[in-house]
C-alpha positions in Angstrom: 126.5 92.8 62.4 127.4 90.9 59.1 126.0 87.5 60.8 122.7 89.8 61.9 122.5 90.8 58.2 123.4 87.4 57.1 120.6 85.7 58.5 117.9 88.5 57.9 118.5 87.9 54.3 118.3 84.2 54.1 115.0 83.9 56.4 113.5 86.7 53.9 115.1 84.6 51.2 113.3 81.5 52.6 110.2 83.7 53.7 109.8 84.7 49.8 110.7 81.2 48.0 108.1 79.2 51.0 104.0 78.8 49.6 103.4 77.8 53.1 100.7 80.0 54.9 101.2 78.2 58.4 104.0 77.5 60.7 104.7 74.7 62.8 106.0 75.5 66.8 105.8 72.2 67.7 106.1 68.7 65.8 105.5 65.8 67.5 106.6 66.8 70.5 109.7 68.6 70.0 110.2 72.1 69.1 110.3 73.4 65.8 111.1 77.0 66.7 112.9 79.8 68.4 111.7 82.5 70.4 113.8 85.6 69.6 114.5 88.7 72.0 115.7 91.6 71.1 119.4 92.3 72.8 118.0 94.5 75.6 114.7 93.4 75.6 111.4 95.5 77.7 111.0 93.9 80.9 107.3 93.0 79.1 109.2 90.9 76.6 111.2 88.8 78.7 108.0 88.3 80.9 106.3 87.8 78.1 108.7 85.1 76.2 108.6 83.1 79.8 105.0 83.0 79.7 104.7 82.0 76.2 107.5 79.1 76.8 106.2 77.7 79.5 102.5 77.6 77.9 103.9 75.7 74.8 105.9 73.4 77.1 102.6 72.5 79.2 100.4 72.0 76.2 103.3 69.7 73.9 105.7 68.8 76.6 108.5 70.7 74.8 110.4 73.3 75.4 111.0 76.2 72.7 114.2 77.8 73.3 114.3 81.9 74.0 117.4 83.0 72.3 119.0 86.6 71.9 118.4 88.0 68.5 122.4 88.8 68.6 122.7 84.8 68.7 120.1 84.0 65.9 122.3 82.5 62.8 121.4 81.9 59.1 121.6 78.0 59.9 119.2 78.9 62.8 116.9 80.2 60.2 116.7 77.4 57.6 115.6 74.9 60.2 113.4 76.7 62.3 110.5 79.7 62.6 110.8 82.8 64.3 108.9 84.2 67.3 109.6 87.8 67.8 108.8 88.7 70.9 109.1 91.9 71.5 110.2 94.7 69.1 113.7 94.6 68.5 116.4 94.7 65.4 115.9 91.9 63.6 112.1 91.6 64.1 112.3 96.0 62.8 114.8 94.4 59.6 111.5 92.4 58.7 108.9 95.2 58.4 107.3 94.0 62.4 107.3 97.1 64.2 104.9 98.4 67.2 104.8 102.0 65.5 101.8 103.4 65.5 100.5 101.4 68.6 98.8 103.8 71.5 99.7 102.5 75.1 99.3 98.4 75.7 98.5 98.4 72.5 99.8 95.0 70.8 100.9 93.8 67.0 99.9 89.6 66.7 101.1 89.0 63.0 101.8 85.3 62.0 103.3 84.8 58.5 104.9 82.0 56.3 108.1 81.2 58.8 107.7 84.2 61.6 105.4 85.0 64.1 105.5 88.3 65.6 103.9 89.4 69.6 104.8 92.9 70.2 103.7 96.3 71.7 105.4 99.4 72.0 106.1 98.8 75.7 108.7 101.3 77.0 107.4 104.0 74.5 104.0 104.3 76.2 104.8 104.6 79.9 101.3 104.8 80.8 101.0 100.8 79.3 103.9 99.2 79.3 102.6 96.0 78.6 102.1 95.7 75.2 104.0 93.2 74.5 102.5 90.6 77.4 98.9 91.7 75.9 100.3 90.0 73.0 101.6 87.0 73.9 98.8 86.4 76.4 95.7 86.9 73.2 98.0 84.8 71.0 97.0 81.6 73.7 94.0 82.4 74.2 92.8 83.8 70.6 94.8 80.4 68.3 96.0 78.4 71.2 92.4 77.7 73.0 94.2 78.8 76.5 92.2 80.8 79.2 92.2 81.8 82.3 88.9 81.7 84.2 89.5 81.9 87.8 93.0 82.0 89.6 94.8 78.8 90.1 95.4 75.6 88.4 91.5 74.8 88.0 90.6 78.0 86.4 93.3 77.6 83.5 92.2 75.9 80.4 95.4 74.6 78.7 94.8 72.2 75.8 96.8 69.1 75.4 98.5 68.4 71.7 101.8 67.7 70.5 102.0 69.4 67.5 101.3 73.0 67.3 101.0 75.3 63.9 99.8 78.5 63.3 98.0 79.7 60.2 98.5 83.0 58.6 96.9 85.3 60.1 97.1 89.4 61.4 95.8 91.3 64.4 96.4 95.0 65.5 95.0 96.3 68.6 95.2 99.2 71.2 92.9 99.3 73.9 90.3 102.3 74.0 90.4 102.1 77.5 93.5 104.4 79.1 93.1 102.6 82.1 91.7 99.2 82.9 91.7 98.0 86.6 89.9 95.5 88.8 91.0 96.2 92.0 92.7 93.2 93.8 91.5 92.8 97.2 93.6 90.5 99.0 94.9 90.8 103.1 93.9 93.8 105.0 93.0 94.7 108.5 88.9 93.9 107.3 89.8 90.7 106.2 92.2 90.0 109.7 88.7 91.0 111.7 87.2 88.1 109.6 89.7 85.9 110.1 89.9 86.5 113.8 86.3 85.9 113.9 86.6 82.5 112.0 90.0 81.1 114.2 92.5 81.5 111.6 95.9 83.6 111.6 97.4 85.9 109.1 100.1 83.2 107.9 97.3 81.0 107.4 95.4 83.3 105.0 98.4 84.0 102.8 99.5 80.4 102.5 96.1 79.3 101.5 95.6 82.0 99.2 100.0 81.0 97.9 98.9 77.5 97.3 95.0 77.8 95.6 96.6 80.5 93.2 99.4 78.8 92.0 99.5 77.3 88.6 101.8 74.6 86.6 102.8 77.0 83.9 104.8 80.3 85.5 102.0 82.9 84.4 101.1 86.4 85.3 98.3 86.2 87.7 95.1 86.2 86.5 94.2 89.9 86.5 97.3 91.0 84.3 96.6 88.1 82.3 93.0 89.7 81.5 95.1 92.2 80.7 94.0 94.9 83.3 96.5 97.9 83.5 96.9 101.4 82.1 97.8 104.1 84.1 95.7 107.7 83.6 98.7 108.8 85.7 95.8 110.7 88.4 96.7 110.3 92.3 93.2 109.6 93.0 91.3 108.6 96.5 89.8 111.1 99.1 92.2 113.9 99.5 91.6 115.0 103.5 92.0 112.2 105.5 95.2 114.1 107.9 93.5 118.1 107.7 92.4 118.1 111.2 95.3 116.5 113.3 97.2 118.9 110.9 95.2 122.1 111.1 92.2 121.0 114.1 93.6 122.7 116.8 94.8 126.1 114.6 92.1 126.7 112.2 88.6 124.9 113.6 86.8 126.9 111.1 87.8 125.0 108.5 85.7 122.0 109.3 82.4 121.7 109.2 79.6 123.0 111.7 77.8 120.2 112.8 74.0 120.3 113.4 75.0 121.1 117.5 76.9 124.1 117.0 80.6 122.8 116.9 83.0 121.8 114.6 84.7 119.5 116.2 86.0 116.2 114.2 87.7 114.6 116.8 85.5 112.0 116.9 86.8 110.7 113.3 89.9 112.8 112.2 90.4 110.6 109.4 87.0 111.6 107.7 86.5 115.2 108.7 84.0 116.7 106.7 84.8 120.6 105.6 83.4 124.0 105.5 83.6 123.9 101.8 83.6 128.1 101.7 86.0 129.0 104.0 88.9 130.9 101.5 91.7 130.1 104.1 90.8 126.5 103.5 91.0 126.8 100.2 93.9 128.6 99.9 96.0 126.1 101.8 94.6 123.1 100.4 95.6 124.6 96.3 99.1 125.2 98.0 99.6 121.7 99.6 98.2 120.3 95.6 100.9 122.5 94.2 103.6 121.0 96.5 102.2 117.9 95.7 102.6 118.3 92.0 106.1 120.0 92.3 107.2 116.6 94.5 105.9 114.7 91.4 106.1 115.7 88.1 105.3 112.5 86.2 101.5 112.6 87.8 99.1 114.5 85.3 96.8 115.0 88.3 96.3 114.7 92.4 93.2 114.4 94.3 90.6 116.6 96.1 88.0 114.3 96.7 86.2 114.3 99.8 86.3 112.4 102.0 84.2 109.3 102.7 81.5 108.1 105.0 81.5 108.3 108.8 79.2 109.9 111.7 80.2 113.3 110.9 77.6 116.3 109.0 78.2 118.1 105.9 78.7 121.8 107.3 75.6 123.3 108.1 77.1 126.5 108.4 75.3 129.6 106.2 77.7 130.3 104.2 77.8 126.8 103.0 74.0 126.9 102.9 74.1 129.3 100.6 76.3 127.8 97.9 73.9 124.8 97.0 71.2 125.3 94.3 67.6 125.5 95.4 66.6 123.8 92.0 69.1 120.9 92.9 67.3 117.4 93.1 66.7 116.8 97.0 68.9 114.0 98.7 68.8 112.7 102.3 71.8 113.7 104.8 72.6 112.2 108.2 72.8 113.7 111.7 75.0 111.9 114.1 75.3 114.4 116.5 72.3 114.0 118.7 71.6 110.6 120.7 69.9 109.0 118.1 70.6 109.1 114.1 68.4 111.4 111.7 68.2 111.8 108.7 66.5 114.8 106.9 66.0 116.3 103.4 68.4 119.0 101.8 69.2 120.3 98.2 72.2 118.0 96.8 75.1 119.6 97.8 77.3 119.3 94.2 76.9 123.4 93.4 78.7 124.1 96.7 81.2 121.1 96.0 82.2 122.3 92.3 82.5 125.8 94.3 85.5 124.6 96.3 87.2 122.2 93.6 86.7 125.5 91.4 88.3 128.1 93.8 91.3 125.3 94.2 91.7 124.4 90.4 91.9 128.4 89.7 94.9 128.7 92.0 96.7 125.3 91.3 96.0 126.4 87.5 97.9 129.6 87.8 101.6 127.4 89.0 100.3 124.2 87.0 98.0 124.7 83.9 98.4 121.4 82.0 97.6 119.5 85.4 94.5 117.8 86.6 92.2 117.7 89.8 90.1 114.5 90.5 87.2 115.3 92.6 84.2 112.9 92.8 80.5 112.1 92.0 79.4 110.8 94.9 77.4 110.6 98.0 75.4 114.0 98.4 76.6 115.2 95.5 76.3 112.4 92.8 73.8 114.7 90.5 75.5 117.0 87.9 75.6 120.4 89.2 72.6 123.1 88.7 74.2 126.4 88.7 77.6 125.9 88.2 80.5 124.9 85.9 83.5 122.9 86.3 86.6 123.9 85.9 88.0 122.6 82.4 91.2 120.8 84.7 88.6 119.0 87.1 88.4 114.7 86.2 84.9 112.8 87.9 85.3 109.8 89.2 82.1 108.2 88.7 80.7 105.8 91.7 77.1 105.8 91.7 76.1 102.1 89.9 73.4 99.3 91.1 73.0 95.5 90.3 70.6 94.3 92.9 68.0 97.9 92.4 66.5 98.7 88.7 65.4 102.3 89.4 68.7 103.1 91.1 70.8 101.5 87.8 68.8 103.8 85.7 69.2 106.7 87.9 73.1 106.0 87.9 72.7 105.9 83.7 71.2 109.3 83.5 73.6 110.5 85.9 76.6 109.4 83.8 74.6 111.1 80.5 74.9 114.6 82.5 78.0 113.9 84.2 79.9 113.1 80.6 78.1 116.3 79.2 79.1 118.2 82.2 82.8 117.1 82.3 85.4 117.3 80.2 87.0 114.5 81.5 85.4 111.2 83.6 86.2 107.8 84.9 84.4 105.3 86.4 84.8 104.2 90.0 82.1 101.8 91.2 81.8 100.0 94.4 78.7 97.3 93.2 81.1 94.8 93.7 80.4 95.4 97.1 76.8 94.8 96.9 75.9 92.6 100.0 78.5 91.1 101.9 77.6 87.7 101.5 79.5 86.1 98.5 76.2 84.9 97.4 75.6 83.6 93.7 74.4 86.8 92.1 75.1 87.1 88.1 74.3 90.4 85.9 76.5 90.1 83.1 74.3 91.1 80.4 72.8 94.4 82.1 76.4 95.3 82.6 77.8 95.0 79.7 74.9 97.3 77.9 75.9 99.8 80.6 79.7 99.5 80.7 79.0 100.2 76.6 76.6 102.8 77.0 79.5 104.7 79.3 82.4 103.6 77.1 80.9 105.6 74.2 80.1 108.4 76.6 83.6 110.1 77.5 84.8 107.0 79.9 88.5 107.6 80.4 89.4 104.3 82.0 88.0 102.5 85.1 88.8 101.7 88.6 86.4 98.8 90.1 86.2 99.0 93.9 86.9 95.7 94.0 86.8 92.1 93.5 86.8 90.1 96.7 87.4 86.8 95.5 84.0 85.2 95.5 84.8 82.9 92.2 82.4 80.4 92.5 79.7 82.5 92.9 81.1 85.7 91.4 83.9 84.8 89.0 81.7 85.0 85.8 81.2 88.9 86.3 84.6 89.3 87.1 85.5 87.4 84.4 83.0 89.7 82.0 84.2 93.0 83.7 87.7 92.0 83.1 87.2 91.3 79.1 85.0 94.1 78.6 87.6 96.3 80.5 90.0 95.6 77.4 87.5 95.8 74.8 84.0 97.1 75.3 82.7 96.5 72.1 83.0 92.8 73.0 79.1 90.6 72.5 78.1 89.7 76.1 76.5 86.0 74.9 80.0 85.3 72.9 81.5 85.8 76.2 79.8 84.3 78.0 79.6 80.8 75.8 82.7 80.9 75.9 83.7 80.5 79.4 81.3 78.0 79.7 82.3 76.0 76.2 85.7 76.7 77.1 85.8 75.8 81.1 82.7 72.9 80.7 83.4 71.2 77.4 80.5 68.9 77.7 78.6 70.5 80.2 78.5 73.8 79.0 75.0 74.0 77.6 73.9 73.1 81.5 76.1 75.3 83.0 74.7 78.3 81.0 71.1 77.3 81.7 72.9 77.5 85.4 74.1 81.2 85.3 71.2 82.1 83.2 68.6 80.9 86.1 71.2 83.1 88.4 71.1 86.1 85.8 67.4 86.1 86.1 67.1 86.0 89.9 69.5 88.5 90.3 66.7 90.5 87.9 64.2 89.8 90.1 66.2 91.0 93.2 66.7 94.6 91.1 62.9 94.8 89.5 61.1 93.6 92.4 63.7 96.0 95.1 64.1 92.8 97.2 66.6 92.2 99.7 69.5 90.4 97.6 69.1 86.7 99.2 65.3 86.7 99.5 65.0 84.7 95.9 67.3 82.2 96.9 63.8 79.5 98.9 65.0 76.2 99.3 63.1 75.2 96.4 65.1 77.3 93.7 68.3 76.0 94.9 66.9 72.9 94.8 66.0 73.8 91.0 69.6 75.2 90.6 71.4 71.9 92.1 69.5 70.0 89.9 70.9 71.9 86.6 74.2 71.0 88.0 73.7 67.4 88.6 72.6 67.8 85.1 76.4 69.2 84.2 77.8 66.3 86.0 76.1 63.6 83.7 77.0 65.6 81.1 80.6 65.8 82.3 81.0 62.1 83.3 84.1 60.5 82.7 86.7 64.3 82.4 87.8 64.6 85.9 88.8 68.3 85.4 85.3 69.6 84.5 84.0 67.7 87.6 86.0 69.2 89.9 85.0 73.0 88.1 81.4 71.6 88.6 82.1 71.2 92.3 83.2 74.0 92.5 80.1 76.0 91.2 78.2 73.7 93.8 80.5 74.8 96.6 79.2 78.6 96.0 75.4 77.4 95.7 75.5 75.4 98.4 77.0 78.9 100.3 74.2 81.1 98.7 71.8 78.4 99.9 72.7 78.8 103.7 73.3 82.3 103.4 69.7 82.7 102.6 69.2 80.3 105.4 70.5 82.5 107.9 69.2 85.7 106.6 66.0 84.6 107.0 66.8 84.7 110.7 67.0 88.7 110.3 62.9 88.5 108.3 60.0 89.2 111.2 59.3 85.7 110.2 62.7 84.3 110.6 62.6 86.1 113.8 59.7 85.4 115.6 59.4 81.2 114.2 63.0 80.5 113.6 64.8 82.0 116.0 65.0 78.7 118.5 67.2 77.5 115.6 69.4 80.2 114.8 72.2 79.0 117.1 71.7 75.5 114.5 71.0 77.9 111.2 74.7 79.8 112.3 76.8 77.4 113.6 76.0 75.2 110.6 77.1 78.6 108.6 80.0 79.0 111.0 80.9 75.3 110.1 80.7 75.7 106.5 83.1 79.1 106.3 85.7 77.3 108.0 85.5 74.2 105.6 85.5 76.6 103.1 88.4 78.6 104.4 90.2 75.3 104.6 89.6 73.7 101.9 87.9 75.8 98.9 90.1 78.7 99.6 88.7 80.4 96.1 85.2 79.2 96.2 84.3 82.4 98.5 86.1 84.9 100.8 85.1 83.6 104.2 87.1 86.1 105.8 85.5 89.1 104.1 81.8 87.9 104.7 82.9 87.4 108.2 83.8 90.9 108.7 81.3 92.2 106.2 78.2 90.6 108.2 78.8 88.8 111.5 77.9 92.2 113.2 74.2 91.7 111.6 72.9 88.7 114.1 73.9 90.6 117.2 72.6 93.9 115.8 68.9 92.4 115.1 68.6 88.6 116.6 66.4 89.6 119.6 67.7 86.3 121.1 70.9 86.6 120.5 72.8 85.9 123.5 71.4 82.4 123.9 71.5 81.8 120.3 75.9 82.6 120.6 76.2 80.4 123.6 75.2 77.5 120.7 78.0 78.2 118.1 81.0 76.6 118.3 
């Protein structure tokens, strides 16, 4: 303890006598300071003191030591500055202290001969990663580092061999709760791609192992964008086992489909139920009250719907006569008969918020502080007429469109009721979805004025349904969602310039003009309502290829920004074909083109392999594959003879 107190008072004695206002990490080449953990450091701060070593050591080549702030010395101090990383004793002896941070929130602070990257970590369960939110901002903020697509290529890490840091102070805590991108990697979609394309499991997750490493041990690239936050809601659709639990003893809980029965035997996993039946009710409040008692930590549990499938909303009168005849009118399906049909009805959100009403009331009664996350969705995306929600009921928000105008600014005046309706809403969109393809569609700046528009009205956190790993045609919006996810109040065109000054060098001003021409096509798709590939001629990638040849001049001589160039190229040239082949599926396509669509596909067929193989990153093969190989046996007239051509 003496030694401790020992050296506290001569680097605050050196601290006081320095005028410097910088301090040097590295000199030369060789390191000029120590990062200091606390004795039992968060598991954020020893993550976070790896990742900040081994970014130094690839930018100067040297290695800063981590130490234990138990082994710092007062000859330590007189020859060397301080990184604190993490909040421990010594760094709390010197006035740096996370106190007063909400969760991931993080305390940058660089002064005379200490520099201090901390968060309050263990003290905000919900974000525990303050301190790596520091550390990551403090190379990327005064260090130039970045992180622009996963793997070696993506990361921007400056060369130098001296490294100082001026004075300077930065306090932060995300507004956000909750901040997540979901990661879509293997699942059994992407296996029916992949058996589709001729490639195996092991082969996937190698590919992916070896395009996503990097030279400098990092977190991977979405907790490096600093996407986390817990809201600490179970969330998802709620029903998915009611029928092989309850089918055969209560049928009455399920909805009456438009022939008379109520059978859901046909997709048990996606019943659909009768939304007034008490019994129901009463057993699904009792199964959310054992689910709370089995976890107390969770602040709420799900009773979403569930989604999709060939099964009716219940037609029976009871549930009739819980929707609002002053609702806005919506169109449902009808599987039941030989053919599909689809028919007008009153949205049915009054007859929803009755059931998650008549739940919340009982689960209220055992558990008052907890929440219910129900959704707004599907039939029932509109706020409800006639009713009110339940004070403990959280919306999950889903409705949102990049390639259709009037549906973006329906889904807009939706979230304006929605946040006036509930006390409590997060956003849960699936346009990352938006056609299968992977093709080169960019709306950065439309988003961001709607991700700020529903920041500043009531947005809890977020929970994007999900990025499929289309970089080189899609990386830039995940890039922007990911940024504005930490901080909304971000400028889009900062952004924006800077992944392409940052990534480019050089070329940037070309590679701009490049998303730019994609931004605006993307608008035309969403103004004009056309199908999402239809801008994409021949002639406008043409226009687009020549913008990047453009880049390459630019670019000539710095092999790194080449090869990011490429890559670009690799997704237009996939857009290109894409359009290509969906042309096939056009009554023009069909009736003049379809001689070639066994050449159009197997060249396509061709090109996802070579991508698979060698641009693992560039675009998800495997997804497309499952996504939309169904579509040229669904409406290629010829498409027997057409399959006997592709290899």
């Amino acid at each position: 303890m003496r030694r401790f107190l020992v050296a506290v008072f001569l680097h605050l004695s050196i601290m006081s006598g320095a005028k410097a206002d910088a301090m040097t990490l590295v000199a030369d080449g060789r390191p000029r300071a120590v990062i200091i953990l606390a004795k039992t450091p968060s598991p954020s701060s020893r993550l976070a003191a790896g990742v900040l070593q081994e970014h130094l050591r690839q930018m100067s080549g040297a290695t800063v030591p981590i130490v234990s702030e138990d082994e710092v010395s007062g000859e330590t101090s007189s020859r060397q500055g301080w990184i604190f990383v993490g909040e421990g004793r010594l760094s709390l002896a010197m006035g740096l202290s996370a106190s007063g941070l909400g969760p991931g929130g993080m305390l940058m602070e660089a002064k005379g001969e200490r520099l201090a990257l901390l968060g309050p970590d263990l003290r905000t369960p919900s974000d525990t990663d303050g301190t790596l939110h520091a550390v990551v901002s403090f190379l990327e903020d005064k260090l130039g580092v970045r992180y622009l697509w996963p793997g070696e290529l993506g990361k921007v890490v400056p060369r130098t061999k001296t490294i100082v840091v001026r004075d300077f102070r930065r306090v932060f805590t995300p507004k956000l709760a909750q901040r997540v991108i979901r990661d879509i990697r293997y699942t059994d979609r992407v296996q029916t791609g992949l058996d589709r394309l001729g490639f195996s499991e092991q082969e996937y997750k190698a590919l992916q192992a070896a395009a996503t490493a990097t030279e400098a041990a990092s977190p991977d690239w979405f907790d490096w964008q600093k996407q986390g936050g817990a809201l600490r809601l179970r969330t998802g659709h709620a029903f998915g086992d009611l029928w092989k639990k309850h089918g055969a003893s209560h049928p009455e809980w399920f909805a009456l489909q438009p022939n008379g029965r109520r059978d859901q035997s046909r997709e048990p996993d996606r019943v659909r139920l009768c939304k007034s039946n008490p019994g129901l009710i009463a057993a699904i409040a009792q199964e959310k009250i054992a689910e709370l008692d089995a976890s107390p930590d969770l602040l709420g549990v799900s009773i979403a719907p569930n989604d999709g499938g060939h099964l009716s909303f219940c037609g029976c009168p009871a549930c009739e006569a819980l929707d609002s005849p002053r609702a806005p009118v919506v169109k449902l399906a009808d599987f039941s008969g030989w053919k599909r049909r689809t028919y007008s009805h009153a949205a049915l959100t009054d007859r929803m918020v009755y059931f998650w009403n008549a739940i919340a009331d009982q689960v209220s009664k055992v558990h008052p502080g907890k929440l219910l996350v129900v959704d707004a969705y599907s039939a029932y995306s509109s706020p409800p007429v006639s009713r009110t929600l339940h004070p403990n009921l959280v919306v999950r928000f889903v409705p949102m469109s990049y390639v259709s105008e009037s549906e973006r600014k329906e889904a807009l005046d939706l979230w304006q009721a929605w946040s006036l309706a509930a006390k409590r809403i997060f956003y849960r969109p699936n346009f990352l979805y938006t056609g299968p393809s992977g093709a080169a569609h960019v709306y950065v700046h439309a988003f961001a004025r709607d991700f700020r528009f529903m920041a500043r009205r009531g947005m809890m956190g977020t929970d994007f349904d999900g990025c499929l790993h289309h970089w080189s045609t899609q990386g830039l919006t995940y890039y922007v969602i990911a940024r504005l996810n930490w901080d909304p109040d971000q400028d889009i065109d900062a952004v924006v310039d800077d992944y392409c000054r940052s990534g480019f060098g050089a070329a940037a001003v070309a590679v701009r003009e490049y998303f730019n021409r994609l931004e605006v096509l993307t608008r035309q798709v969403a103004e004009k309502e056309l199908e999402p590939l239809d801008p994409f001629s021949p002639r406008e990638i043409d226009s687009l290829k020549t913008i990047l040849e453009r880049a390459r001049s630019l670019a000539a001589g710095d092999p790194v920004i080449l090869k990011r160039i490429e890559f670009l190229e690799t997704g237009l040239n996939w857009t290109g074909l894409e359009a290509r082949a969906h042309d096939l599926l056009t009554e023009a396509g069909r009736s003049s083109k379809a001689a070639r669509g066994g050449e159009i596909l197997a060249e396509r067929r061709a090109a996802m392999r070579d991508i698979f193989k060698n641009h693992f990153l560039a675009v998800n093969v495997a997804s497309v594959s499952w996504g939309e190989d169904g579509l040229w046996k669904m409406h290629l007239p010829s498409w027997k003879q057409i399959r006997s051509r592709i290899p």
